[in-house]
Structures are given as C-alpha cells and as structure tokens.
PAZAPA-4460 file (N, C-alpha, C; in steps of 0.05 Angstrom, whole numbers, plus 32768, in hexadecimal, padded with zeros to 4 digits):
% residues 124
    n_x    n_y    n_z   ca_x   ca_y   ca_z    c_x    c_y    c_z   seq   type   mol
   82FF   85AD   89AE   82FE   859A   8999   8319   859B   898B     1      X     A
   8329   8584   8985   8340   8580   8974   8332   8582   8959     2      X     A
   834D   8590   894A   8345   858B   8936   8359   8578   8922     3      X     A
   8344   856F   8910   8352   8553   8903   8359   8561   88E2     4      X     A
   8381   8568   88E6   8386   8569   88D0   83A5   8557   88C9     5      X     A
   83A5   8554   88B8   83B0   8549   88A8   83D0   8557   88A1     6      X     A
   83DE   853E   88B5   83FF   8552   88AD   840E   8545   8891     7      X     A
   8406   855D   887D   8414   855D   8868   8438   855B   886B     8      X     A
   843D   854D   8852   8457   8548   884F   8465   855D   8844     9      X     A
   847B   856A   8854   848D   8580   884D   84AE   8573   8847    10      X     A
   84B7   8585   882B   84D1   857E   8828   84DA   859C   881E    11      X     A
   84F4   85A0   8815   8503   85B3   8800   84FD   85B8   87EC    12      X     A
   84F6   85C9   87E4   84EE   85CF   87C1   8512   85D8   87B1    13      X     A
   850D   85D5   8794   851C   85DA   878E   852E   85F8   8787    14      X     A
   851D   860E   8796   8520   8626   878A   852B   8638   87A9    15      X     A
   8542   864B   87A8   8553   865F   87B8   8548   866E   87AD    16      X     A
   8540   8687   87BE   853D   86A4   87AB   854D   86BC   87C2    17      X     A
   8554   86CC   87B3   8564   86DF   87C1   8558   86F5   87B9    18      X     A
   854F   8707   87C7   853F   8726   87C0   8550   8736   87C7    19      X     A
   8556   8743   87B2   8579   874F   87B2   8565   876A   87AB    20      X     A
   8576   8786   87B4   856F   87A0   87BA   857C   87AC   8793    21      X     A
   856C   87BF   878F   8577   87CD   877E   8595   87CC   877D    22      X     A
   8598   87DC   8796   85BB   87E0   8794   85CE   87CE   8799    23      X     A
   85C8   87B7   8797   85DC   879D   8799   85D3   8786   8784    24      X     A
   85C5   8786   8776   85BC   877A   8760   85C4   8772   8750    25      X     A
   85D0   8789   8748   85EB   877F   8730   8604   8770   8737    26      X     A
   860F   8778   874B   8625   876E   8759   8623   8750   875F    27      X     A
   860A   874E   876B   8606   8734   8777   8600   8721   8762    28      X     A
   85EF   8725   8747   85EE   8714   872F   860F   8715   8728    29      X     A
   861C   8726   871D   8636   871B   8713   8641   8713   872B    30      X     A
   863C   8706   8745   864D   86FF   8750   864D   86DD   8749    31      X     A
   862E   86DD   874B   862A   86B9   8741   8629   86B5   872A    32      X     A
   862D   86CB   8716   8626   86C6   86FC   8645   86C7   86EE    33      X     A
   8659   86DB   86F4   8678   86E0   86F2   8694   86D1   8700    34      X     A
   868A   86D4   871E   8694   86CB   8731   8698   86AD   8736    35      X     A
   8681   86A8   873C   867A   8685   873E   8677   867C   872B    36      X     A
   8672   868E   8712   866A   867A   86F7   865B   8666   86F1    37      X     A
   863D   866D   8706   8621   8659   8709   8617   8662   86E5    38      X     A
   8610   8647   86E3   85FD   8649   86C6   85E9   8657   86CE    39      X     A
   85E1   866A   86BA   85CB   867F   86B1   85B7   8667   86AC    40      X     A
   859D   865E   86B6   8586   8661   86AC   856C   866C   8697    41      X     A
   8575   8679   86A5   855F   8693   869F   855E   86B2   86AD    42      X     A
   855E   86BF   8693   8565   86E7   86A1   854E   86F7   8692    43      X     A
   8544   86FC   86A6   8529   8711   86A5   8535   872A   86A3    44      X     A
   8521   873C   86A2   852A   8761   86AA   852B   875D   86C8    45      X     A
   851C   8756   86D0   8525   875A   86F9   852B   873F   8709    46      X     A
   8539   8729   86EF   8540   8714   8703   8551   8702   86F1    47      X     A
   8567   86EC   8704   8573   86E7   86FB   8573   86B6   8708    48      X     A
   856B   86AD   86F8   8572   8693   8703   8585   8682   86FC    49      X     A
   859A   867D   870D   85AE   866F   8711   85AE   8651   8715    50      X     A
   85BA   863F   8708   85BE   8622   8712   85C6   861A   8727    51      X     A
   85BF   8617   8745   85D1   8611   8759   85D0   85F6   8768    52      X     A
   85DF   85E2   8759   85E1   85CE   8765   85C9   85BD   875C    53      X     A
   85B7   85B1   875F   85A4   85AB   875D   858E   85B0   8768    54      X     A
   858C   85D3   876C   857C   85E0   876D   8580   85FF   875A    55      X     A
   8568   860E   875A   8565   862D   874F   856A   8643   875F    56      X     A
   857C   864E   8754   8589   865E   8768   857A   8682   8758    57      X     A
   855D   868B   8759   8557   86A5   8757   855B   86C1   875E    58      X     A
   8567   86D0   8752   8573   86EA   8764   8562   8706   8758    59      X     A
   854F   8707   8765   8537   8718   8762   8539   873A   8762    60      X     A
   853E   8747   875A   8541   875B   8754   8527   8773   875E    61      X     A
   852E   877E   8781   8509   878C   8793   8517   87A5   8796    62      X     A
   8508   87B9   878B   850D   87D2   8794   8508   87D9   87B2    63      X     A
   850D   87E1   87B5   8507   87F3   87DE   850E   87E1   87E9    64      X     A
   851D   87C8   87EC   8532   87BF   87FF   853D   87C7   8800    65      X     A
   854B   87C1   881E   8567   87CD   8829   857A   87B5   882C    66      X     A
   8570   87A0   882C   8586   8780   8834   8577   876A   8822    67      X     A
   8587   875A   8823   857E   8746   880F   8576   8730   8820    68      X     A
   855C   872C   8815   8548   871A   8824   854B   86F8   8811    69      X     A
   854F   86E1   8827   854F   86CC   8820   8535   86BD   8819    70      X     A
   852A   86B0   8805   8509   8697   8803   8518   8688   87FE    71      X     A
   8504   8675   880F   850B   8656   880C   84F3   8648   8802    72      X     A
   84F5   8638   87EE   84D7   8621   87E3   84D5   860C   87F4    73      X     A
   84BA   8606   87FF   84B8   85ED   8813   84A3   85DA   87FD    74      X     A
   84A6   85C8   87EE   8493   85B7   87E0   8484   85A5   87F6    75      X     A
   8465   859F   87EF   8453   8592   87FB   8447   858A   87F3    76      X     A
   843D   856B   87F7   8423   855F   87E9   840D   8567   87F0    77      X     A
   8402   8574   87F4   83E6   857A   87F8   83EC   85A1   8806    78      X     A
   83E7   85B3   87FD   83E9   85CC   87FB   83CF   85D6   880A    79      X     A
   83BE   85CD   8806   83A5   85D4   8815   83A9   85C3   8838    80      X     A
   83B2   85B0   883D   83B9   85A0   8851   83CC   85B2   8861    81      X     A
   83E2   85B8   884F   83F1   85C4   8858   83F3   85E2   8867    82      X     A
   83D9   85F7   885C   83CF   860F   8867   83C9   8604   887D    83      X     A
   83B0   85EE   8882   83A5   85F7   8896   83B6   85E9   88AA    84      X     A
   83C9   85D0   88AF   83DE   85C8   88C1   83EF   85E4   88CD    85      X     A
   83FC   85F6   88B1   8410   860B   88BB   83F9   8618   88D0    86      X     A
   83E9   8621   88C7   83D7   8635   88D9   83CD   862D   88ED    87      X     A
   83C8   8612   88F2   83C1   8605   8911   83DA   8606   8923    88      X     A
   83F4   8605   8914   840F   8606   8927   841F   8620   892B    89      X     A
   8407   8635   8924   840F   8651   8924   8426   8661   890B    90      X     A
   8420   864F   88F5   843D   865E   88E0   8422   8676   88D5    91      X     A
   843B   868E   88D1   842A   86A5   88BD   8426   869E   88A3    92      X     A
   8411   86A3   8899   840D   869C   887A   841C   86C2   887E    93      X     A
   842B   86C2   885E   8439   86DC   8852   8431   86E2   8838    94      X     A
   841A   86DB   882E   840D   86DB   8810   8419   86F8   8805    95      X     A
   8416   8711   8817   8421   8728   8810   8435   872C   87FE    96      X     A
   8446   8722   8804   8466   8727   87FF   8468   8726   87E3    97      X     A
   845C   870F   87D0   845D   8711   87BD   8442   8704   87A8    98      X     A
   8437   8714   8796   8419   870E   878A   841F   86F0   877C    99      X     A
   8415   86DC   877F   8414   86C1   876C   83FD   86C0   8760   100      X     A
   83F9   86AA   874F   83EE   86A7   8730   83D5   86A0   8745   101      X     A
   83B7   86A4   873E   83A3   86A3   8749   839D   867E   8747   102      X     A
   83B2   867A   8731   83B2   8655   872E   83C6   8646   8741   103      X     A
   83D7   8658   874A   83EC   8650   874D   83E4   8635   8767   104      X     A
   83F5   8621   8773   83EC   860E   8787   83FF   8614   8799   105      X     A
   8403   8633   87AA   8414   8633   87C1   8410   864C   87C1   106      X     A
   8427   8650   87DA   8424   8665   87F0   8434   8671   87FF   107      X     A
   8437   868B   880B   844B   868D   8817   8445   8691   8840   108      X     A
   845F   8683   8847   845F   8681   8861   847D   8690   886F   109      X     A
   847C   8696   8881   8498   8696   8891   84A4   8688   88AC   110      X     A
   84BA   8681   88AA   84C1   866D   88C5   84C2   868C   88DF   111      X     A
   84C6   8681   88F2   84C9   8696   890C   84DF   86AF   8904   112      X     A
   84F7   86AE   88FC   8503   86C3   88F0   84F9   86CC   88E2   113      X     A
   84E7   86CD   88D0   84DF   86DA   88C2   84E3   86D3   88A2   114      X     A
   84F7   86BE   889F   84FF   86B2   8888   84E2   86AF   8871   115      X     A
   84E1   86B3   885E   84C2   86B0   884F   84CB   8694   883B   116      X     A
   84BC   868B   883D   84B6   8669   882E   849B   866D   8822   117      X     A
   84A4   865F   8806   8489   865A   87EE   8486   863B   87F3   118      X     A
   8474   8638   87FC   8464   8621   8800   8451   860F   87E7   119      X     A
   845D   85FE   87DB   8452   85FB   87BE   8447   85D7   87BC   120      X     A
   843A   85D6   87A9   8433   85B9   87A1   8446   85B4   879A   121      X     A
   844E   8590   879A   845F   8580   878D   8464   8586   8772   122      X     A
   8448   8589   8764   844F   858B   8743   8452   85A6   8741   123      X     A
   844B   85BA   8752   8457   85DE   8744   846B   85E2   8734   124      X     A
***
C-alpha cells in the first residue's frame, strides 16, 4: 500500500548557529564581534547573536566539543507534514541534540553528513 502524504513546502530559515567548543569561544565571538564588526543582537552567558546579512548568525557556547559544529533552520508550512514526508524518505529525526520548548512547532533533523537542521513552522 502507498502511502498518501503530503509534500510540505521547504525553504531557509533565518537563523546560522555555530556550536563553538569551550576553548575557541571567545576567540571566535570577538572574531565576528571585533574583527568583522557584525552588530551584537543579543549576549547571553553561553551565547552570542550576531546580525548577518539578513539572517542570525548564533554562536553557541557546548562544553565537551572538540570542533565546531554547523545548524542550519529549514522553515515549513506544515511541521507535522513535514515529519512524516522526512521519515518516509529516510531523513533521521535528531530531537536529541538539543531539548525544545514542549510548545515549541519544530524539530530536529540531519542531512546525510551529518549536518543537523531545526525544522520549524513558518510563524516560529
């Protein structure tokens, strides 16, 4: 039996995140923050968001890395459409990686490298 689902519409979200290691953390914020001279957003205790272009450029601050891991945001109209399409075409759901709001309208996935993507509603 086929099954009848619904291929949701995928585009770019507006948000980069960079999961930068303890020991390059600092370096790497003043590099976009000193260096490049990206407008400050917003600065947490373990994170830093940058203006980049016309997108958010996040530089996340994870203990026990060793290399700095790239996310990418994929926005979708329909988020529930969208689980069950990825998972009929074999993508990993990666919910692990990082805990979201029990409200939240998305998810995490990875492409074949291993790259991890937050999968979100239009309005998130």
């Amino acid at each position: 039996m086929v099954s009848n689902i619904t291929t949701p519409h995928f585009s770019g979200g507006p948000n980069i995140a960079i999961k930068c290691p303890t020991h390059t953390y600092d370096a790497t914020v003043a590099f976009y923050r000193d260096t490049l001279a990206l407008p400050v957003i917003e600065e947490v205790e373990h994170g830093v968001t940058f203006q980049f272009g016309p997108m958010r450029l996040w530089i996340d601050k994870v203990p026990n890395l060793s290399h700095p891991d790239i996310w990418l945001e994929i926005e979708t109209n329909d988020t529930q459409s969208a689980a069950r399409y990825l998972k009929v075409n074999g993508v990993p759901r990666r919910d692990e990686v990082e805990e979201l709001h029990a409200d939240f309208d998305g998810f995490f996935i990875s492409d074949p490298s291993g790259v991890v993507h937050l999968v979100v509603g239009e309005e998130t």
